[in-house]
N, C-alpha and C positions, 0 to 999 in steps of 0.2 A: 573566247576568253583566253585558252591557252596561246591561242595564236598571238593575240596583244600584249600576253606576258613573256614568250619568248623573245617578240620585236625588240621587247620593250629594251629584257637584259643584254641582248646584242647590243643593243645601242646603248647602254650605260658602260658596257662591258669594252665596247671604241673609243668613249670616252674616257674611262678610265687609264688604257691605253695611251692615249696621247698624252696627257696629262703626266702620265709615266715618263716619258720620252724627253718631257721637256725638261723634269727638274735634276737637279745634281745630285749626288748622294758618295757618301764614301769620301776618297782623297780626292775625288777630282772636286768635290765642294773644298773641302780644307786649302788646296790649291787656288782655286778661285779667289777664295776669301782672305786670303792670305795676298794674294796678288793685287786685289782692289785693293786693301788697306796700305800696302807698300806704294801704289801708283796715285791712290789718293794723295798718300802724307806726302809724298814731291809734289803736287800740283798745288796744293796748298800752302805747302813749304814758300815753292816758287812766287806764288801769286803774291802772299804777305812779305816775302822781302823786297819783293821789287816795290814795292807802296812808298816806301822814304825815297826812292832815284828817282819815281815819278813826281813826284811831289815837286821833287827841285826841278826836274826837266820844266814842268808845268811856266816857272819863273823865268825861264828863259825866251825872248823876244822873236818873232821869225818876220822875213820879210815880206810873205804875201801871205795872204787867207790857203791856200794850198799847202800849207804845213798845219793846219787844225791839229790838234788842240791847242797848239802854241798862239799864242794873241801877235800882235803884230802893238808898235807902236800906238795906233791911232784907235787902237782894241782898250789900251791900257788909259788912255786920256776920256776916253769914254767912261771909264770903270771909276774912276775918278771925279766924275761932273758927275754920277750917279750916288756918290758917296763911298765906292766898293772899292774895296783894296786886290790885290794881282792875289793874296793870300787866301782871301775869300774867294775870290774864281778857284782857285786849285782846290782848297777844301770841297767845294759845290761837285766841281767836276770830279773826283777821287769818292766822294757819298756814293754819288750813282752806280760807278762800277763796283763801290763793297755790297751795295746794297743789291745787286744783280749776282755779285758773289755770293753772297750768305744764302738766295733765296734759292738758287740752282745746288750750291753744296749740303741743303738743308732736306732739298729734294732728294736728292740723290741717296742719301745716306737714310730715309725715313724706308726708304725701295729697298734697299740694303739690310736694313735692319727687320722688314715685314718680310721680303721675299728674296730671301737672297741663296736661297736652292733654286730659283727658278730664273732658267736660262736668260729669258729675257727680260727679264725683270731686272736681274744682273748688270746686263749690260746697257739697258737705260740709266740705272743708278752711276756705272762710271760716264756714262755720257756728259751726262748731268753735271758732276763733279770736272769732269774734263775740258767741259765748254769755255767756263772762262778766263783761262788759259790760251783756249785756243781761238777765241772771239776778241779778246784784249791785248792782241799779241806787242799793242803800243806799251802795255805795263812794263809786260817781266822785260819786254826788248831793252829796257834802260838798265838790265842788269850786268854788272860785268860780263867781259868776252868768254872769262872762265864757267859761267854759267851758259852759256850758248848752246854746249851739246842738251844738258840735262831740255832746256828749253825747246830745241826743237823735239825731242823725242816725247814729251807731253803735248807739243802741239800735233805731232804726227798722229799719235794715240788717239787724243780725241776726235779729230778728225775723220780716223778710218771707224771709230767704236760708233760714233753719230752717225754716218754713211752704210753701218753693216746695222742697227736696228732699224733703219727706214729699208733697208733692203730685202729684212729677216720678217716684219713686222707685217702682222700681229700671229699670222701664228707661226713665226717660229722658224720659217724654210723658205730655200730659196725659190720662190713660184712667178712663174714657170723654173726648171732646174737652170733652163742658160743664162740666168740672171749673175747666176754665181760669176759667168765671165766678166760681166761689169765692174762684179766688185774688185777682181783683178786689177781692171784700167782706174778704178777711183782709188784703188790702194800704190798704181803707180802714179798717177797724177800727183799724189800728196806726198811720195819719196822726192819725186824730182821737184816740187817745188815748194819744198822743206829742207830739206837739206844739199838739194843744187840749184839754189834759185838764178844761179849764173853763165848757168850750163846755155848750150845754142838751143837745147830742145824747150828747155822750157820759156825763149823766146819767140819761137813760131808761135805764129796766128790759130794754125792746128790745134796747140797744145791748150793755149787758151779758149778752145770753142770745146772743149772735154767737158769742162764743169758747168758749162749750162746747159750744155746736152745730156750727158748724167744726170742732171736735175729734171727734167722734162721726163725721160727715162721713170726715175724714181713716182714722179705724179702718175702718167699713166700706170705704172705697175699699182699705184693703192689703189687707181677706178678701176683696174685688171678683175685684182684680186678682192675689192669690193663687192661688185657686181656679178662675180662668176664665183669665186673661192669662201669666203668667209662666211660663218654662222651667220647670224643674230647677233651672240655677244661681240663678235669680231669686229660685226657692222658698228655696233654702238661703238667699241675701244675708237675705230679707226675713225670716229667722228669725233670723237673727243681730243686725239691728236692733230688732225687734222686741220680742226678751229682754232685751236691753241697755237699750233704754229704759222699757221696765217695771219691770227690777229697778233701775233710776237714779232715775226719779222716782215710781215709786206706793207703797215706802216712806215715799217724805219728803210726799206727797200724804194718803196715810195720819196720819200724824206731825200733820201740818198742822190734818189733822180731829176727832183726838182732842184737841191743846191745845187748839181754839176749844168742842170741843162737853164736855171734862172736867175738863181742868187747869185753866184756867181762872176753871171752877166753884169746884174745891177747892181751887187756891192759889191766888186770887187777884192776891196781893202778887209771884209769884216768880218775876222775869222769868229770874231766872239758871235755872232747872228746865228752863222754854223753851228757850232759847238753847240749852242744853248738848242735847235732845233733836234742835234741829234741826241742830246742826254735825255731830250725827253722823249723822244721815240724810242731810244735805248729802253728808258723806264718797264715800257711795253713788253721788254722780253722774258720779263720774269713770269708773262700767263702761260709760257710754253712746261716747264716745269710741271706749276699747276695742273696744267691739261693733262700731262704725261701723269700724272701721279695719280688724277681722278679714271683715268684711262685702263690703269695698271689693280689698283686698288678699290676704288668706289664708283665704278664707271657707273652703276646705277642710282646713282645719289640722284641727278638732274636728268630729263628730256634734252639732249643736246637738239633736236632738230629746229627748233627754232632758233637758236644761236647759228647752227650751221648754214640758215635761212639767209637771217639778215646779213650774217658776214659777205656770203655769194652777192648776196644784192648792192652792200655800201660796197663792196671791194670792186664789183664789175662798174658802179656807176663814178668812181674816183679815178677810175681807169678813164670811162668814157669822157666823164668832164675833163679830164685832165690833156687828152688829147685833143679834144674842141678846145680845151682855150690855148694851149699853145700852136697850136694848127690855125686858129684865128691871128695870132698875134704876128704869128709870119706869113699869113697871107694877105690881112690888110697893111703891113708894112710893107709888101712887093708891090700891093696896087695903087698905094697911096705914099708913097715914094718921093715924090716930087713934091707932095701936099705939107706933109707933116716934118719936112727937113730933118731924117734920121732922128725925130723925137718918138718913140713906142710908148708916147703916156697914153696915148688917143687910143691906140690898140690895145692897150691893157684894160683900158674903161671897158671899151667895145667889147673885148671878149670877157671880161669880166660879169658884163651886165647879162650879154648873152647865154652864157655858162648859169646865172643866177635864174633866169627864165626859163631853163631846159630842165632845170633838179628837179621841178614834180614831175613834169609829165616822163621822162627818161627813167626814175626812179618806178614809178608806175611799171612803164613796160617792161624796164629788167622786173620786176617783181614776178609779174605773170608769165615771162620766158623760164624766166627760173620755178616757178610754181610747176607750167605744164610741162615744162623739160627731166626736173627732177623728182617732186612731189606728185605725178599725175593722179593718186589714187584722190591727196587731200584734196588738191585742187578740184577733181571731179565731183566730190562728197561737197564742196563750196557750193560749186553752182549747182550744184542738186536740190541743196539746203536752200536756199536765196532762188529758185524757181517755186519749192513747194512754199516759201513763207508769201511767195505773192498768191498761190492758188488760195491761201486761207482766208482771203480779202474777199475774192471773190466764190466761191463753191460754200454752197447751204446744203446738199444733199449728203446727208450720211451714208448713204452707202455709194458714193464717188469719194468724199472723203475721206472713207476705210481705206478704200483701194488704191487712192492715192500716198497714203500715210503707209501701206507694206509695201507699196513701192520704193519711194524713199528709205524703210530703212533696210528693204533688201539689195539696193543697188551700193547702197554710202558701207553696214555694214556688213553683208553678203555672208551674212549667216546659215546654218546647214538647215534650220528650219525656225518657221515664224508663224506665231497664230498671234489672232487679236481679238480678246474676251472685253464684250461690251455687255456691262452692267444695266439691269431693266430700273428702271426709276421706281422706287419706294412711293407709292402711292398715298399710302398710311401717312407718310410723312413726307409732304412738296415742303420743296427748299424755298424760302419766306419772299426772295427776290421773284420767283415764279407765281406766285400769290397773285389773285385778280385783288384787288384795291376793293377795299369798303364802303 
């Protein structure tokens, strides 16, 4: 007993410790908060003046679909035969980014306002606030020249504050220590193409393969530090983040890759098709916030594992469909060539239909890849469970029965000890269905 009460206080006593470590106190809190509320009010400043230049930009005609958000002529005759005025498009399009605005600076400042001694808590909150600034860089950009510097230096901001909590995150350090040199080259990457985006360096091939490498980087380091570093609570926070910004941005990632590699192809002229595709993917990004705040705050409110479940499964099977049908589309247009005279309706049916016959059985097997890959214990406890419901069809002997039933629930729950007390039937009193008939 003495033994498991000194463990115990050791270990409350490292906890405490860390805990220490992380939050602020004294002037360096008063500094802190003092400087998020100064870096805030520009970002917000920024963001609500430029709303009247976008607004008008928005009215302005462009001449192909490759200047999105701008309509093009034959964008606006459309809007027209639909009853809608160019007025109503920019209203539409302007709602979405307030309402992506309010939901991230409402985030941000709730972090702020709950936890804002603590380190990282901190610097999720200016994230937050910083992001759409530096995600909507088409808004404040229609701001005068004289606003340019203030502009990039909130974009610079949030950029490196968003890249330094996925790199800090969750608990707090840079793990392994030579991460920290990364965050060095993602804090140059965003000097030179923020405020020298004309320089020769940040026109090499090199400089642009930084940020999807970096990115890749960042993914393995959460399975790093998942799998080998983080508690229990860490685990849950970083499933909480994790789904949240997958289901925020690799819809609209998605979205992105389909208008450059199809719509594109086949509507040419229609920037308005674009736009209205990404405002609503857009929509999407306010679950990141969410995520973050249930992550920071209430991580225990929900079971995230089954969100984390299905996202892995529709994300990997949008993937797969998505490379079948257009891998069908150009290769029955190489074989069929001569057939179809450069029309791809035939192949779009074709892999269409194909693609529609592939979503169960495909969605199946990523299901059970992902089950025995990452779930092994649930997944084993399944077919554990659905092996013993068939022996109860068949098996009448109670004492196989027994033994099969502390098998089961020592293999599924592998508890440190298990009995099982079988009541003797009350004689006095047989239960009325067990009764011989009169």
């Amino acid at each position: 007993m003495k033994l498991q009460q000194g463990t115990t206080s050791i270990v409350d006593h490292a906890k405490t410790s860390k805990d220490a470590e992380m939050r602020l106190q004294g002037g360096w809190l008063l500094i802190a908060r003092v400087a998020w509320v100064a870096v805030s009010l520009l970002a917000v400043g920024l963001f609500v003046a430029s709303l009247p230049s976008y607004f008008a930009s928005l009215h302005m005609l462009a001449k192909s679909s490759y200047f999105a958000p701008l309509l093009t002529s034959d964008d606006v005759h459309v809007l027209h035969r639909l009853g809608l005025s160019l007025d109503f498009y920019a209203w539409i399009n302007m709602s979405v980014y307030i309402i992506i605005f309010l939901v991230y600076v409402l985030g941000g400042l709730v972090l702020f306002l709950r936890k804002s001694d603590d380190r990282l808590a901190l610097l999720a909150s200016i994230s937050l606030v910083l992001f759409p600034v530096s995600f909507s860089t088409q808004i404040v950009g229609t701001l005068p020249a004289a606003w340019t510097l203030p502009v990039e230096v909130v974009e610079f901001l949030g950029n490196i504050s968003l890249g330094l909590f996925f790199f800090v995150f969750p608990g707090g350090r840079f793990v392994p220590r030579w991460t920290s040199l990364l965050m060095l080259v993602w804090i140059v990457y965003w000097t030179i193409s923020i405020f020298f985006p004309d320089s020769a360096l940040a026109l090499t091939w090199l400089f642009f393969a930084i940020l999807p490498g970096i990115t890749i980087c960042l993914i393995v380091l959460q399975v790093y530090r998942y799998r080998r570093v983080s508690t229990a609570i860490q685990r849950q926070q970083t499933k909480w983040v994790i789904a949240g910004f997958a289901l925020a941005f690799g819809p609209l990632t998605i979205s992105v890759l389909v208008e450059f590699g199809l719509l594109i192809q086949i509507f040419p002229t229609s920037s308005l098709l674009i736009t209205i595709i990404q405002l609503f993917f857009g929509l999407l990004l306010i679950l990141f916030p969410l995520s973050l705040g249930f992550a920071i705050l209430r991580y225990r409110l929900w079971d995230i594992d089954r969100l984390v479940n299905r996202t892995l499964v529709y994300g990997l099977l949008t993937v797969s469909l998505a490379l079948i049908y257009f891998g069908l589309i150009f290769a029955i247009q190489l074989l069929l060539r001569g057939i179809i005279n450069q029309n791809n309706d035939v192949a779009i049916v074709i892999s269409a239909l194909v693609s529609a016959t592939l979503f169960n059985p495909l969605r199946h097997r990523i299901q059970k890849i992902i089950d025995r890959r990452f779930y092994r214990r649930k997944y084993d406890a399944s077919k554990i469970v659905e092996a013993f419901s068939a022996t109860l069809h068949n098996e009448v002997d109670l004492n196989q029965l027994r033994e099969h039933l502390l098998t089961v629930v020592q293999d599924t729950m592998q508890p440190s000890h298990i009995s099982l007390w079988l009541r003797e039937p009350d004689r006095r009193h047989p239960r009325p269905d067990l009764m011989p008939p009169k």
